[in-house]
Every structure is written in structure tokens, then in C-alpha cells.
N, C-alpha and C positions, 0 to 999 in steps of 0.2 A: 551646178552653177559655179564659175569661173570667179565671177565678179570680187567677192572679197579673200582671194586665196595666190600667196606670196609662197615663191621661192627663194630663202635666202640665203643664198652660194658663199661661201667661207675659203677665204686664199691666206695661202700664209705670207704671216708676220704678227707682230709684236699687237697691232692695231687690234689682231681678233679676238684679245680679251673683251673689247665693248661690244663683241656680238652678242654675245646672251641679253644684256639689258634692253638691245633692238628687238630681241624677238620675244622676250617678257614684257614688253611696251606694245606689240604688236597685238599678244595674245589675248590681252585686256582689253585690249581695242577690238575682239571678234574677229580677229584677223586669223584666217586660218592658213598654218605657217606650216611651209616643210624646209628643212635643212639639208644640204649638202656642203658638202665639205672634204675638200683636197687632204692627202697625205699630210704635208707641210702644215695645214692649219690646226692639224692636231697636235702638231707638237704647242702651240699655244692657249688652244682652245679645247677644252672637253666633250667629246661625245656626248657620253651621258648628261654631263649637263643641260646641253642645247636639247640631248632629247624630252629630259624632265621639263623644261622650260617651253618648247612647242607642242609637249603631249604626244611625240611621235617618235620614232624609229629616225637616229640620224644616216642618210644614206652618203656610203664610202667609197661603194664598188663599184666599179663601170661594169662589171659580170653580174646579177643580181640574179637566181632561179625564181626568185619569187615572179620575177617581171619576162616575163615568156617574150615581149614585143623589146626588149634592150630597157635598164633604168633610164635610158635617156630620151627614149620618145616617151614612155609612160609618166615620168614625172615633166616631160614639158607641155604634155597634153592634158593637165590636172591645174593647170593656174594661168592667173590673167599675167603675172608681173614676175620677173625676174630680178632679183636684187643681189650684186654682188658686194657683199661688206665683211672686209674689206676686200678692195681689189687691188692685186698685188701687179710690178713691174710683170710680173711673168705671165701673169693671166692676162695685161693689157694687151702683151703681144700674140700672145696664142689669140686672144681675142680679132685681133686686128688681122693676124695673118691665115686665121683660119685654120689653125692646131686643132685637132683634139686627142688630146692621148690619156682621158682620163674622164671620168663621168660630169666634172664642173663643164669641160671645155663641149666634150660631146650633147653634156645636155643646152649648152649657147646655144650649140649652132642647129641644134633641132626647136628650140624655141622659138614661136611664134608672134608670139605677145611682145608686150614693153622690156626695155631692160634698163637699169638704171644700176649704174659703177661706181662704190665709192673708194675712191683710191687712196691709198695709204704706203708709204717709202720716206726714205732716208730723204733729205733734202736734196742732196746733191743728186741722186737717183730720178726724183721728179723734176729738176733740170734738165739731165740729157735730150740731147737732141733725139734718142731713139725712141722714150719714153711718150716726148711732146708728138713725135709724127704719129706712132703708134693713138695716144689720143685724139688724135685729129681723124684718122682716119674711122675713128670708134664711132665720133660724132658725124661724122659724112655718114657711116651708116645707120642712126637713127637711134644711138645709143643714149641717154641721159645723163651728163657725170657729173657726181655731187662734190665737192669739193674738188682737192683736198682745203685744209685752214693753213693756218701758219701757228707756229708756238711750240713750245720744248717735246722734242722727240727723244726717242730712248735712246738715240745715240749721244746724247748728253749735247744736242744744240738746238741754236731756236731756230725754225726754218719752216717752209711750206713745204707742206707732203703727210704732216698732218690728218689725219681721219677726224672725218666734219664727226659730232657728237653724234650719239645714236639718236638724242630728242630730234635733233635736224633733220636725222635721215628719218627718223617716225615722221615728222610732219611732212616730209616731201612726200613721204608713200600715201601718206593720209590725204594731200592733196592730191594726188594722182587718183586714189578712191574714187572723190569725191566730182573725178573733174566727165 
């Protein structure tokens, strides 16, 4: 059963330290959670961690022996909802142009289900005009996008591109649940 089981995709940047409390907030919830996660997100965010934190193996590789059918049909054919937290400039676009050079991107675009992006960048980087088309087109195609906020980013200014708190994105997944 599909119904309460989240994938939640990790892009790099600064934001991905409040992944783990999204997916420890989830976990409690009976939310049964897999992890992936890009190169780049690890330089922020721990493996191990996320893995101790969902109870499972976090997946890296786009090559995976264990998964005979590719990791990217096999975990997008294991859950109702896809959640990218955060979702980085690069991932917007791979997203939007249809990249995949990497198991986050390739398991997108084999996913079936819901998706929901929450985007996190420099302020001046969620201004660009490539950033905003690239979002628009996300949303043409049926994609969810949770923020971003506005308020002090690690670049030491106060700005939108902010990553919405994890409670926000638990409660938006919880609504999606529910709905």
C-alpha cells in the first residue's frame, strides 16, 4: 500500500540541514519515509543520519545492484508522494527541462504520483528570471511548490528563497495525506 509512504529527495544547499527534522517529524507520524539524496546534498546533510532517522538505507546511486529494474523505477514505484526538501536552483531546472543525470532527477521523471518542491536559494538566485520561468513551468506541469519564506539566509541577508520550516512542509504532506 502506497497511501502513507513519502520520498524525500535532498538537493544541495545550506537548507538541507532541516531535512532530518522533516523526516523525524514524519516518522512519528507513521509516515513511511525513503531518502534520496544528490551528491551536493551531502556535503550538507549526513547519510547516516537521514538513514538512522527513516530507518532505512539512504539511496546515492543512480547504478544500484540491489535494484535489478534501475533505483529509479523501483523507488518511484514504492510511494504515493514525492517531496523535494530542499529544492535547489539546479534541481528546479533539471526539473523543468527534463535532465536526468543522476538518480534524484531520473527518479522525477519516472514518478508517477504527486510531487511537491520546496525551494530554497540565495535571494537573488530566486529572483532570476531563469529560476521564476523554470518554476512556472514546474507548476504548468502539476508540480506543488512550498514556499520559499523570506528572512536571514546564510548568505548573511534577509530575503525570499528561504526554505519554508519543516513543521510547514510536515503539515502540507499531512494535508496531502489526508486529502
Amino acid at each position: 500500500m502506497k497511501h502513507r509512504k513519502v520520498i524525500i529527495g535532498v538537493t544541495g544547499g545550506i537548507a538541507a540541514y532541516k531535512t532530518p527534522a522533516l523526516v523525524s517529524q514524519l516518522v512519528k507520524a507513521n509516515v513511511d519515509v525513503t531518502v534520496v539524496m544528490t551528491a551536493a546534498s551531502q556535503q550538507f546533510a549526513g547519510v547516516a543520519t537521514l538513514s538512522a532517522l527513516s530507518g532505512k538505507p539512504v539511496h546515492t546511486k543512480l547504478f544500484d545492484d540491489s535494484m535489478p529494474l534501475g533505483a529509479h523505477i523501483e523507488l518511484a514505484r514504492q510511494a504515493a508522494l514525492l517531496c523535494i526538501v530542499p529544492a535547489s536552483a539546479d534541481f528546479l531546472a533539471k526539473a523543468a527541462l527534463g535532465m536526468a543525470d543522476d538518480l534524484l532527477s531520473t527518479l522525477y521523471l519516472a514518478f508517477t504520483g504527486d510531487v511537491m518542491m520546496c525551494p530554497a536559494m540565495n535571494k537573488e538566485m530566486w529572483a532570476h528570471a531563469a529560476v521564476q520561468r523554470n518554476l512556472k513551468t514546474l507548476v504548468e506541469d502539476g508540480v506543488q511548490i512550498i514556499g520559499p519564506d523570506s528572512g536571514w539566509q546564510s548568505c548573511r541577508v534577509e530575503g525570499e528563497g528561504r526554505m519554508t520550516e519543516p513543521d510547514e512542509i510536515f503539515q502540507a504532506i499531512e494535508a496531502w495525506f489526508g486529502s
